[in-house]
C-alpha positions as CSV (number, residue, x, y, z in Angstrom):
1,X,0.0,0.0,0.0
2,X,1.5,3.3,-1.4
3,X,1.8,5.8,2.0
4,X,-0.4,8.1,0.5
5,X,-3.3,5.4,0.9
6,X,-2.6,5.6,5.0
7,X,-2.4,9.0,5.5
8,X,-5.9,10.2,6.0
9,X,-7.3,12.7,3.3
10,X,-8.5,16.0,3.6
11,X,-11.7,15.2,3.1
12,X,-11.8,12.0,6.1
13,X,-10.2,14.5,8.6
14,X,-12.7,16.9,8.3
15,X,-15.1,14.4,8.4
16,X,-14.6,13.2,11.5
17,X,-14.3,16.6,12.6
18,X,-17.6,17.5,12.2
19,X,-19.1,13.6,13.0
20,X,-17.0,13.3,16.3
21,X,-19.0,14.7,18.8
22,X,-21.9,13.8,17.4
23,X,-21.0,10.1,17.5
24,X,-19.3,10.6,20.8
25,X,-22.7,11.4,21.9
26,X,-24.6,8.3,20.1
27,X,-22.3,5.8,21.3
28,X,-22.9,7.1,24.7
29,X,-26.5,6.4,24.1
30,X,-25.4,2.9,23.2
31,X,-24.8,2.4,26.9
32,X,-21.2,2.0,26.5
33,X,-19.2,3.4,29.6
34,X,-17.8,6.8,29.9
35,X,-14.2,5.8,29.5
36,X,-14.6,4.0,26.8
37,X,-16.5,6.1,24.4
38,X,-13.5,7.8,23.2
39,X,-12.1,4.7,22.2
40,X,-15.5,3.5,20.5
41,X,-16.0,6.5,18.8
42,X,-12.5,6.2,17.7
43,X,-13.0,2.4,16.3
44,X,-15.8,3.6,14.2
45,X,-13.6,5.7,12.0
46,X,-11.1,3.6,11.8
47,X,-13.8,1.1,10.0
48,X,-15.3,3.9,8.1
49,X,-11.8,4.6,6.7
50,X,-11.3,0.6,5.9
51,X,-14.7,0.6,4.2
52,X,-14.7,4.0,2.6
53,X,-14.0,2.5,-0.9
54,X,-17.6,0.7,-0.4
55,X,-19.3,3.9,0.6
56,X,-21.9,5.6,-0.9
57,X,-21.4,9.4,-0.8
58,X,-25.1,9.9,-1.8
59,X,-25.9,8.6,1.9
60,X,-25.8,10.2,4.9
61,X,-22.5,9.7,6.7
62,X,-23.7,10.3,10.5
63,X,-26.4,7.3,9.5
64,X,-23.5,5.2,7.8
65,X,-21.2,5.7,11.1
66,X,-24.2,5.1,13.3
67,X,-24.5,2.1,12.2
68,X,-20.7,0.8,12.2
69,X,-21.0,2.0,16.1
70,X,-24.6,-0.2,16.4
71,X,-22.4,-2.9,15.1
72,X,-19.1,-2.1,17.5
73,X,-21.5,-2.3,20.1
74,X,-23.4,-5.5,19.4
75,X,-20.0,-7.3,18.9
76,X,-18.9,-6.2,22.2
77,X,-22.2,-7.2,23.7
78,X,-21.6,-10.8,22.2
79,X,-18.0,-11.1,23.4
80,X,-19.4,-10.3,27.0
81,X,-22.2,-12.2,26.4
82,X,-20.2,-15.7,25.7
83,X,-18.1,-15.0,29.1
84,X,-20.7,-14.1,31.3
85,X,-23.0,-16.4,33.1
86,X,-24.7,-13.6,35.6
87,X,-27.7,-12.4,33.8
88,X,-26.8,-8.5,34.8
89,X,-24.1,-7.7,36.9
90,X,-25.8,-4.6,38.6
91,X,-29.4,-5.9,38.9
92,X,-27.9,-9.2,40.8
93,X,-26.1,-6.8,42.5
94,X,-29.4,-5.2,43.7
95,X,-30.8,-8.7,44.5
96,X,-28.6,-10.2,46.4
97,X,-27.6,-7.2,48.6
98,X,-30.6,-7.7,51.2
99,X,-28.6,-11.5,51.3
100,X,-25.6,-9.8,52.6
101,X,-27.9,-8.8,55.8
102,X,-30.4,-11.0,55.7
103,X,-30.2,-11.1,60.0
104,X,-31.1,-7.2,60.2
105,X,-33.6,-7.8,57.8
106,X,-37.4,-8.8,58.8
107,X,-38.7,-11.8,58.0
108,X,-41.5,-10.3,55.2
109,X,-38.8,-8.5,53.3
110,X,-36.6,-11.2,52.6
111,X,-39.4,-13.3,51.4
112,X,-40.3,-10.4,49.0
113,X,-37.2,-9.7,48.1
114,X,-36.5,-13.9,47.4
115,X,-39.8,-13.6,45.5
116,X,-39.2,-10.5,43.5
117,X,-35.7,-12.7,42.6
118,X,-38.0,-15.4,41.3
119,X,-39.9,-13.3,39.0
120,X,-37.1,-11.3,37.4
121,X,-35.6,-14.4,36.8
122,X,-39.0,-15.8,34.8
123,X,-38.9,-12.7,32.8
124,X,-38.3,-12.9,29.3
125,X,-35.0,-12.1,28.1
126,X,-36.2,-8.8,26.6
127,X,-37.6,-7.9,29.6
128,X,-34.9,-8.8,32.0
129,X,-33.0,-6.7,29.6
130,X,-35.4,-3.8,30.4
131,X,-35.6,-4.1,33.9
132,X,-31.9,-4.1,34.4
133,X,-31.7,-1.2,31.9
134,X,-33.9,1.2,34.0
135,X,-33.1,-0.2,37.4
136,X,-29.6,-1.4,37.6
137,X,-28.4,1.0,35.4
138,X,-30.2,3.5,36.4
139,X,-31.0,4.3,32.0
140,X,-34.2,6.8,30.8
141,X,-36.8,5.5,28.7
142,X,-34.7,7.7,25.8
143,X,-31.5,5.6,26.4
144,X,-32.8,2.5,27.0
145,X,-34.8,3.2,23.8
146,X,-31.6,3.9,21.9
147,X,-29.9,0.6,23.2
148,X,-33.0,-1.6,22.7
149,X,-34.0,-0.5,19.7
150,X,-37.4,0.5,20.7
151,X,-38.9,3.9,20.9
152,X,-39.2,6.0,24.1
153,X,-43.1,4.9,24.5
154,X,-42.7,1.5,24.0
155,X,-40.1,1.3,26.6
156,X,-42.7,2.9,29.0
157,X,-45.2,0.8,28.5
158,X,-42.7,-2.3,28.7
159,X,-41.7,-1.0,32.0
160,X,-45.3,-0.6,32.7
161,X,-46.5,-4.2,32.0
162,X,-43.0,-5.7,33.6
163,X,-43.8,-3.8,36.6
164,X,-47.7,-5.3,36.9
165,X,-46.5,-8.7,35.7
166,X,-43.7,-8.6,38.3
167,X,-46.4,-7.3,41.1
168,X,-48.7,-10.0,40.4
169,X,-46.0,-12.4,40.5
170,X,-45.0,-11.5,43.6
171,X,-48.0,-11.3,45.4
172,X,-48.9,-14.8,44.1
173,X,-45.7,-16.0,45.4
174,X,-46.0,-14.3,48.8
175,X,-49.6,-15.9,49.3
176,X,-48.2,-19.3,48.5
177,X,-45.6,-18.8,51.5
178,X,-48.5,-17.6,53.6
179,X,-48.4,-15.5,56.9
């Protein structure tokens, strides 16, 4: 490869000059973690300059690097996915912390909080994926939205229906322990 063809043109730098903090921004939304957007970000051109020969400039670039970050991301997500056995690292965090104390803590919340265990663990994948979203990460319906590819409303109503279906599976649980 002649050195010109690895020296970035004109054109690519200012490209990513006026794509970079916009993408820096999406790939935020993507859920990826603070210190590693830069890097992500980063990744993305480096792709788009590989594959620049096979893009077409009547599209619109921020969509075209969009979509190579969707794609980053989802190959990340896969590699974590094969190595990790914990469903979601903060929501079991958040389940098993009444575990920790389960001596200070009264009888009736354990067995709701065992119970409310159970029925996040029935959830479909989707939804587990929702619930540890908003809760363990703490994610908006517009972010979660983002990462899910859902919109804002449907995320809402998601959360909405996980929310009665976990309530109703927790009081059925609860009654089957009785008093």
């Amino acid at each position: 490869m002649a050195s010109h063809d690895r020296a970035a043109s004109p054109e690519f730098t200012q490209l990513v000059a006026q794509q970079h903090q916009q993408l820096r921004s999406f790939v935020r939304t993507l859920g990826v973690a603070p210190d590693w957007v830069d890097d992500l970000a980063q990744e993305v051109f480096l792709v788009a300059w590989r594959e620049r020969v096979a893009f077409d400039s009547q599209r619109d670039i921020g969509k075209w690097l969009r979509g190579i970050a969707r794609n980053l991301v989802r190959n990340e997500l896969r590699k974590d996915q094969r190595r990790q056995r914990i469903l979601h690292e903060g929501l079991s965090e958040l389940l098993i912390r009444p575990l920790e104390s389960e001596t200070e803590a009264p009888v009736w919340e354990q067995c709701r909080m065992s119970a409310l265990r159970d029925c996040v663990e029935q959830l479909a994948p989707k939804s587990r994926q929702i619930v540890a979203g908003r809760y363990g990460d703490g994610w908006k319906a517009p972010d979660l939205a983002d990462h899910l590819g859902m919109t804002a409303a449907a995320v809402r109503q998601a959360l909405m229906r996980i929310r009665e279906q976990l309530k109703q599976c927790i009081e059925l649980r609860l009654a089957e322990v009785g008093p």
